[in-house]
N, C-alpha and C positions, 0 to 999 in steps of 0.2 A: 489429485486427479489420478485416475486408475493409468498404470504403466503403459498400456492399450492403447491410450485415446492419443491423437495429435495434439501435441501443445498449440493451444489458442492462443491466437494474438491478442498482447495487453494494448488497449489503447489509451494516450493519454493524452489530455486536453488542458491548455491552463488558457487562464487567459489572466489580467494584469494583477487582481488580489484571490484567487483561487484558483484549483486546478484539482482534477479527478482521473484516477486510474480506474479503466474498467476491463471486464473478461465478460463472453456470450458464451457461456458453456450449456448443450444442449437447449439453447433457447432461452435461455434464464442469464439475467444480467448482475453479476456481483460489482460493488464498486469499492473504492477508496477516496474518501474528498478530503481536503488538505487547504488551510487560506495559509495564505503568505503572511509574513512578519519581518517588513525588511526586504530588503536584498539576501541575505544570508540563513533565513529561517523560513522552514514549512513547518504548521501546525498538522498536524493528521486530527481531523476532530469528528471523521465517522467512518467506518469499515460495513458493508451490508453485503451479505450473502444471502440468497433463497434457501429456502428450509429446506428443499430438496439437493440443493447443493453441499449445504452443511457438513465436515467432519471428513472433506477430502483434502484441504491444508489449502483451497481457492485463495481466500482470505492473506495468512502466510502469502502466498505470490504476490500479491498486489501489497504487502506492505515491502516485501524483498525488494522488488522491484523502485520502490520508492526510495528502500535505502541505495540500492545502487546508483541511482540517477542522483540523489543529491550529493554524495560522495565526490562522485565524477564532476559536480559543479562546482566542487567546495562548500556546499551548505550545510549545513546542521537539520535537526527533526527536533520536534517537542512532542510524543505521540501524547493529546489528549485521551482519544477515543481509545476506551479500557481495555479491544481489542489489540489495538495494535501496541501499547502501551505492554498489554500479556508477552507480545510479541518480540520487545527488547528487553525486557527480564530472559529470555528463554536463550536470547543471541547475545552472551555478551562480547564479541566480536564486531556490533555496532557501535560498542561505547561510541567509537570515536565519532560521532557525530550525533549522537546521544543529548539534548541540551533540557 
């Protein structure tokens, strides 16, 4: 997101077997959806951003953010979706919750 703009509030919603982090940036809705596995395990199995949104690192926030929230719970990630999966190749400072 350009250094200009107000950082948008992520919103995140679960409810008992899924849960999805999203951003409204300029009117356009990126998300991250995620199904549970367990008490101790989030899948990440879709990342979407709008084409016009593309190539400003939206995407990156919403999986950051996912790893900081499961850390903080103790939980682990399994990133399916190829995105965010890119995403923990590039940090490996997530190993640890890497599963």
């Amino acid at each position: 997101m350009p250094d200009d703009a107000a950082p948008a509030e992520i919103r995140h919603e679960e409810s008992p077997s899924k849960g999805r982090y999203a951003i409204r940036v300029e009117g356009m809705e990126a998300e991250m959806t995620y199904s549970r596995a367990g008490e101790h395990l989030l899948i990440i199995d879709h990342t979407s951003v709008p084409d016009a949104l593309r190539g400003r690192g939206i995407g990156a926030i919403l999986v950051r953010r996912a790893v900081e929230d499961a850390r903080a719970a103790g939980k682990g990630i399994m990133p399916l979706c190829p995105f965010a999966k890119g995403q923990f190749d590039r940090h490996p400072e997530w190993s640890d919750i890497l599963r």
